[in-house]
C-alpha positions as CSV (number, residue, x, y, z in Angstrom):
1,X,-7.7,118.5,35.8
2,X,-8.2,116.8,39.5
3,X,-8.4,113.0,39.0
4,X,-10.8,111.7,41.8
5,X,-9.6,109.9,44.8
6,X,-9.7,106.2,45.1
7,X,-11.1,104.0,47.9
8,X,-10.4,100.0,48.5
9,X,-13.5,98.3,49.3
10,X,-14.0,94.4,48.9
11,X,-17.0,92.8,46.2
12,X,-17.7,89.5,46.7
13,X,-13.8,88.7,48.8
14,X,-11.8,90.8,45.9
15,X,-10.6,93.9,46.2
16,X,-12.0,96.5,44.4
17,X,-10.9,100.4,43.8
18,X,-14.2,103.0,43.4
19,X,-13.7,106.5,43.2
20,X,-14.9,108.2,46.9
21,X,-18.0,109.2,47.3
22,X,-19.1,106.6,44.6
23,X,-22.7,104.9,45.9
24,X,-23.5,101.8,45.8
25,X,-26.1,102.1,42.7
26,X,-22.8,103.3,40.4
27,X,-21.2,100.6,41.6
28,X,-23.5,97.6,40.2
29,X,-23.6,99.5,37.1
30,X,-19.9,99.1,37.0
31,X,-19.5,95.5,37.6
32,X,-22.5,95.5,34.6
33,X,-24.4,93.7,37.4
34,X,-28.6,92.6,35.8
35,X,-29.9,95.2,38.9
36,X,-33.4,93.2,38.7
37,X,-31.7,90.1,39.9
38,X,-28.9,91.0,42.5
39,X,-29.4,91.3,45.7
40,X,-26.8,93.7,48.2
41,X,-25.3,92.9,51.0
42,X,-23.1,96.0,52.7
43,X,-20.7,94.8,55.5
44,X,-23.4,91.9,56.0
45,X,-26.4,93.8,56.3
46,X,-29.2,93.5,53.2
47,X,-29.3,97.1,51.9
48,X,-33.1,97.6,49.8
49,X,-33.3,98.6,46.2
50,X,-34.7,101.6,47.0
51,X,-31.6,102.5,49.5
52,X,-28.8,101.7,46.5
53,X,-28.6,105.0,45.0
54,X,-28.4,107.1,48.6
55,X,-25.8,104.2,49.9
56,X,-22.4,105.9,49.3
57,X,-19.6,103.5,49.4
58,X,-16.5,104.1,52.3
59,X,-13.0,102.5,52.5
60,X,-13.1,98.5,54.0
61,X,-16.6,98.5,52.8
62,X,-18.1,94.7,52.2
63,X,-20.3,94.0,49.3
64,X,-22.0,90.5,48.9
65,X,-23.5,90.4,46.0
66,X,-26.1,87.7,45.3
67,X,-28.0,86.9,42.2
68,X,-31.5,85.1,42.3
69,X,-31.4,82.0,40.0
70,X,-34.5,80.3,38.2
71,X,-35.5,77.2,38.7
72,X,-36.9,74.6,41.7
């Protein structure tokens, strides 16, 4: 059995261990984030929906997540 390597990356200023090669899709299911209502940011840059599940994550990796709120 080979156990898959770990990377460090940072969500949201805390540091966070994915397995390598994880993308960016796997990730928000992870942290059981509501996908319809987040919004990505990857070392400050806006990454699009369509973009999460081909965005693999790399070590020192920045993630801002955002989620829109209701309301006015």
């Amino acid at each position: 059995m080979t156990t898959a390597t770990l990377i460090q990356i940072r969500v949201n200023d805390k540091p966070v261990e994915v397995p390598e090669g994880q993308s960016l899709s796997a990730l928000l299911t992870q942290l059981e984030m509501p996908l319809q209502a987040t919004a990505v940011a990857l070392n400050e840059d806006i990454v699009a929906r369509s973009e999460w599940e081909t965005t693999v994550l790399n070590t020192g990796d920045r993630i801002a997540l955002f989620q829109a709120i209701a309301g006015g």
